[in-house]
C-alpha positions in Angstrom: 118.3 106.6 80.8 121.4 106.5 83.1 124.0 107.8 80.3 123.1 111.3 79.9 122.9 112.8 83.0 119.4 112.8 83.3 118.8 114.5 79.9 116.9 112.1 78.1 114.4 112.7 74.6 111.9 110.1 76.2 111.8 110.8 79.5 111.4 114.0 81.9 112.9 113.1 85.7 111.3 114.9 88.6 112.8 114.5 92.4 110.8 115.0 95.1 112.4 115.5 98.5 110.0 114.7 101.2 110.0 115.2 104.8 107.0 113.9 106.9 106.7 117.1 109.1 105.9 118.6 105.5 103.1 116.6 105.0 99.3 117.8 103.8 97.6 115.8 106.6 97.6 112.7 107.8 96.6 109.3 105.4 94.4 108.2 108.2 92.8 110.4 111.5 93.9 107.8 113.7 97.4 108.3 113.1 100.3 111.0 113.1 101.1 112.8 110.1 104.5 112.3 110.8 104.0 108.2 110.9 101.8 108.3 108.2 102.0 111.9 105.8 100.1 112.1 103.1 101.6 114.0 100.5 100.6 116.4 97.3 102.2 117.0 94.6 102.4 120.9 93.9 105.3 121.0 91.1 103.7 121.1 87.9 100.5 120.0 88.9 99.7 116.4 88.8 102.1 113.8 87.4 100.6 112.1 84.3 102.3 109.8 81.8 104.6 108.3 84.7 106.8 105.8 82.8 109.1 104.6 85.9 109.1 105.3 90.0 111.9 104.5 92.7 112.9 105.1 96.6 116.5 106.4 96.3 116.8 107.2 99.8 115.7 108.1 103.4 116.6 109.2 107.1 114.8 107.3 109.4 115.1 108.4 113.2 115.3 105.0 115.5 113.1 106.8 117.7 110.6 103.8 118.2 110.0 101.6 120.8 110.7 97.9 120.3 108.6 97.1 122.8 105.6 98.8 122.8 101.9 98.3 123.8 101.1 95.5 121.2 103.7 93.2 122.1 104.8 93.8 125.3 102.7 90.7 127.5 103.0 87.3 127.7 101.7 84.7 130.0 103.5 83.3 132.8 102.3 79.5 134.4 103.6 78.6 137.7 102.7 75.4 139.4 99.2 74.9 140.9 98.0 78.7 139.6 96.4 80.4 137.2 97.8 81.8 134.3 98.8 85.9 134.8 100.5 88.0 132.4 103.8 89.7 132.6 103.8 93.3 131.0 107.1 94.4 129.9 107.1 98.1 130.4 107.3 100.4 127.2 111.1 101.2 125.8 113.9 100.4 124.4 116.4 98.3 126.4 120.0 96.5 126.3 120.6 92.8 127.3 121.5 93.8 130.6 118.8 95.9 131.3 116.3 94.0 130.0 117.4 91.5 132.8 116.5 94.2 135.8 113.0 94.6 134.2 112.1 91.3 133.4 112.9 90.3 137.0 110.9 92.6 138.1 107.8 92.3 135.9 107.6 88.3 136.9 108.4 89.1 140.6 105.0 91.3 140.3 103.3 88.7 138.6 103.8 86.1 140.1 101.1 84.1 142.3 103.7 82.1 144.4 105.5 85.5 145.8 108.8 84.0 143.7 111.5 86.5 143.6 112.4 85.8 140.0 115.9 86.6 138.9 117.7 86.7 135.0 121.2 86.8 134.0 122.3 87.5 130.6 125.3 85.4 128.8 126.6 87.1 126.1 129.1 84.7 124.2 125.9 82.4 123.5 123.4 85.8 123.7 120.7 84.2 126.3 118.8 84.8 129.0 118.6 82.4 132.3 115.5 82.7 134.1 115.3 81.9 138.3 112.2 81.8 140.0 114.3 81.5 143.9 112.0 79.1 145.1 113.0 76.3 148.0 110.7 73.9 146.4 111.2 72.1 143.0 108.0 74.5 141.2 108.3 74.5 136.9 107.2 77.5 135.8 106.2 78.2 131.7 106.0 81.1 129.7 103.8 80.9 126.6 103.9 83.3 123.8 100.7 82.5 121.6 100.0 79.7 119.1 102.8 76.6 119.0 103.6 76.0 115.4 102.1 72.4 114.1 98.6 73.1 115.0 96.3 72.6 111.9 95.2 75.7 110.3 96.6 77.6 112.4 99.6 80.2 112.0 102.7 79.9 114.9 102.5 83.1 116.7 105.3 85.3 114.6 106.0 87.5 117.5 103.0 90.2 116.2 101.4 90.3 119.6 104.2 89.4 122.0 107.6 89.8 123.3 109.5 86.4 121.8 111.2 87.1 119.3 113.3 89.9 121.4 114.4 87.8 124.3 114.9 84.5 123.1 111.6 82.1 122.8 109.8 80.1 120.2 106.2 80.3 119.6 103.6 78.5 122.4 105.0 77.3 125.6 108.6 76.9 127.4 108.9 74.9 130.8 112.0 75.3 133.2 114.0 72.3 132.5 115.9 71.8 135.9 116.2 72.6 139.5 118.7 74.5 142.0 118.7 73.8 145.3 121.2 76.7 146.2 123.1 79.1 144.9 123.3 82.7 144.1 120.7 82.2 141.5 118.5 79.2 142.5 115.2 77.4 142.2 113.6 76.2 139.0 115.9 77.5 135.8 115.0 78.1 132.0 117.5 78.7 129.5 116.1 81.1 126.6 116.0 78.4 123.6 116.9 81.1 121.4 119.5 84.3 120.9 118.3 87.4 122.7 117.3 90.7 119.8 116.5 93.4 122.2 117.3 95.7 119.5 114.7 94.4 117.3 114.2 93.4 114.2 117.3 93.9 111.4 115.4 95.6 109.3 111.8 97.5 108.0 109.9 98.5 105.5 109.0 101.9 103.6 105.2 101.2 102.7 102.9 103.5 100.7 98.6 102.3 100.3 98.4 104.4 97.1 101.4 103.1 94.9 103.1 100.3 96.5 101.4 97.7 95.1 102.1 99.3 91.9 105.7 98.7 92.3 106.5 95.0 91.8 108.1 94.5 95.2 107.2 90.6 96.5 107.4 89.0 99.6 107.6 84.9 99.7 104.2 83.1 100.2 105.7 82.4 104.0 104.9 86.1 104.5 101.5 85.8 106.0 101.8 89.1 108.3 102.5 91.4 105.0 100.4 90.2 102.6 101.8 86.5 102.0 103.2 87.0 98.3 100.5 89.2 96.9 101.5 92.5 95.4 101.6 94.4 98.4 102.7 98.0 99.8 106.4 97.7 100.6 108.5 99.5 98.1 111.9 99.4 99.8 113.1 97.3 102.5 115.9 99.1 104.7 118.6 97.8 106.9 118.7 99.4 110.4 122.4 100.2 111.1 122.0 102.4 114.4 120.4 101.4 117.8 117.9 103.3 119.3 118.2 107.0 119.7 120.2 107.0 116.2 119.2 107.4 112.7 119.2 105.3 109.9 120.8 106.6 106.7 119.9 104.5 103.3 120.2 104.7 99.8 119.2 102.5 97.0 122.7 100.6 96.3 120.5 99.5 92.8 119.5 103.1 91.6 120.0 102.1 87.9 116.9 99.6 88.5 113.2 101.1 88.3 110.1 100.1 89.1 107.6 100.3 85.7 104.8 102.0 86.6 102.0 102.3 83.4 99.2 103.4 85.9 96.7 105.3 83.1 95.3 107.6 86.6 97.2 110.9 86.9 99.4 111.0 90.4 98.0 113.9 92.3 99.3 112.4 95.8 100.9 109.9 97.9 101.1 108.8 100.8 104.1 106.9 103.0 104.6 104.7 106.1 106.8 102.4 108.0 106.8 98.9 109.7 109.3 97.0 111.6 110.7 93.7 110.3 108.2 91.0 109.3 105.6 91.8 112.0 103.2 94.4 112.3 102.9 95.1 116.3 102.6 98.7 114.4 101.0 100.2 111.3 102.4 102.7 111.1 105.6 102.5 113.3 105.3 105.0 115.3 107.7 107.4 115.8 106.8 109.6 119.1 106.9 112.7 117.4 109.6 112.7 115.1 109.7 112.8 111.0 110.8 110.3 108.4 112.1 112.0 105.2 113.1 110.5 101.5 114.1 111.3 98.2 111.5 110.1 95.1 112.6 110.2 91.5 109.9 109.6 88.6 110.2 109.3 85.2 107.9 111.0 83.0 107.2 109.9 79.0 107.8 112.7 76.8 105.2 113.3 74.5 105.7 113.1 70.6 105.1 115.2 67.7 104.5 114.3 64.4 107.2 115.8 61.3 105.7 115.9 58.2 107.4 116.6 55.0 108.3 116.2 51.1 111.0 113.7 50.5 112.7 115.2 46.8 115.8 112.7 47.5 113.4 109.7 48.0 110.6 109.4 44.8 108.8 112.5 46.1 107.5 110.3 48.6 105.7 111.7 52.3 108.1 111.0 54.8 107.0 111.1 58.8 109.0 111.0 61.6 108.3 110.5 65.9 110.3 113.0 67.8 110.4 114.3 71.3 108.0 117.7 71.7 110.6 120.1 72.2 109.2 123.5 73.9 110.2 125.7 71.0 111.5 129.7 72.1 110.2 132.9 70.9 110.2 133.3 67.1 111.1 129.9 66.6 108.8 127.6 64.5 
């Protein structure tokens, strides 16, 4: 396997190139085919005996949004009112313009007609948050559960906008006041590095054989399974922003997954999700396809020689071999 080009006695190799706008139908009615395509398998009828199964590549379209309608609230406090939420409208944004809209969104949230106002620093990659008032009001922003409480998880950035501009889970104050200035009023610094562009990386998911595949995640995981076999099979680095698309192959391909599943494999079915969170299952990609490349390995079946040994005692001699599919006249 690996030395002979593919032409091996044990095993039969089989490729399947798969593009989602090929797909059968949909995995699920509530989604896309091209998020989630279910695939059949129409070479050869259905795949029995599979011995080994990898990824070995895909083209991914960055044509999701990072922020999207799972995660784009979270809930602004200003002194002496009610909590509102802020709604960060749909898209994909840079730094700087991420600064225009988030002014905006807290400006129409707010309940102390604050004109709020952000500027981006990009040597240390936060935000600065302004909320122009004449009067010394904190303001918070919470983003779901604070880590430390008992039984509960920290928020992981599933349901909100944190982990893209800058905070930790549960609640930020402003930490001082400007009396003047450009940009003045109460000021919070982002605690943490801006990732507009989202997460680093995702994962190519599949309900039927992914957990069939040996691919773990650590304990810590508790938003994909926490350690349990689960349905990633290959996790891919994004190297383009938005409106690109990702090219990947598997830098390992001389590494398999085993598969000794006894059921024959008729179909399959594959999806993505973004980074370590899972704001969407499947990522949705507005209308555009996903494709990959599949290899299996296939056992060979075996054929028993018999025969009459005159060299060895006259013994019965029987030897495993490979079937071979014998040509016409040949026996």
């Amino acid at each position: 396997m690996g030395d002979n080009f593919g032409l091996n006695d044990n095993y039969e190799y089989y490729e399947f190139q798969l593009d989602s706008l090929d797909a059968t139908s949909s995995f699920t009615s509530a989604d896309a085919a091209t998020d989630w395509p279910l695939f059949e398998v129409a070479a050869k009828g259905p795949l029995e005996n599979i011995a080994a199964i990898k990824i070995l590549e895909v083209q991914i379209p960055f044509s999701w949004y990072v922020f999207n309608t799972v995660n784009q609230n979270f809930v602004l406090n200003e002194v002496g009112r009610p909590n509102v939420i802020v709604t960060i409208p749909i898209g994909n944004y840079t730094a700087d313009q991420l600064c225009t809209v988030l002014a905006t969104a807290l400006t129409s949230a707010s309940l102390s007609s604050h004109t709020y106002s952000i500027v981006y620093t990009s040597n240390i990659q936060k935000f600065t948050f302004y909320n122009n008032s004449n009067l010394n009001e904190p303001f918070t922003f919470t983003f779901g559960a604070p880590s430390g409480v008992p039984g509960v998880q920290p928020n992981s950035g599933n349901r909100n906008p944190r982990l893209w501009i800058g905070f930790p889970p549960g609640s930020t104050t402003s930490q001082t006041y400007l009396s003047s200035g450009t940009h003045k009023g109460n000021v919070l610094l982002s605690p943490n590095a801006q990732l507009v562009s989202g997460p680093n990386y995702l994962y190519l998911n599949s309900t039927k054989i992914g957990s069939d595949m040996d691919v773990y995640l650590p304990a810590g995981a508790f938003n994909l399974g926490g350690g349990k076999a689960g349905v990633q099979i290959a996790k891919i680095p994004i190297t383009d922003n938005s409106s690109g698309i990702i090219y990947w192959k598997d830098p390992d391909p001389q590494k398999w997954f085993r598969y000794d599943q006894l059921q024959s494999l008729n179909t399959f079915d594959f999806y993505l999700t973004l980074g370590n969170t899972t704001s969407q299952t499947p990522l949705q990609l507005n209308g555009l396809s996903f494709s990959l490349k599949l290899g299996i390995l296939k056992r060979q079946g075996t054929s028993t020689d018999f025969g009459n040994g005159n060299s060895i005692n006259g013994r019965v001699y029987k030897r495993e071999v490979p079937k071979r599919i014998r040509g016409p006249g040949i026996y």
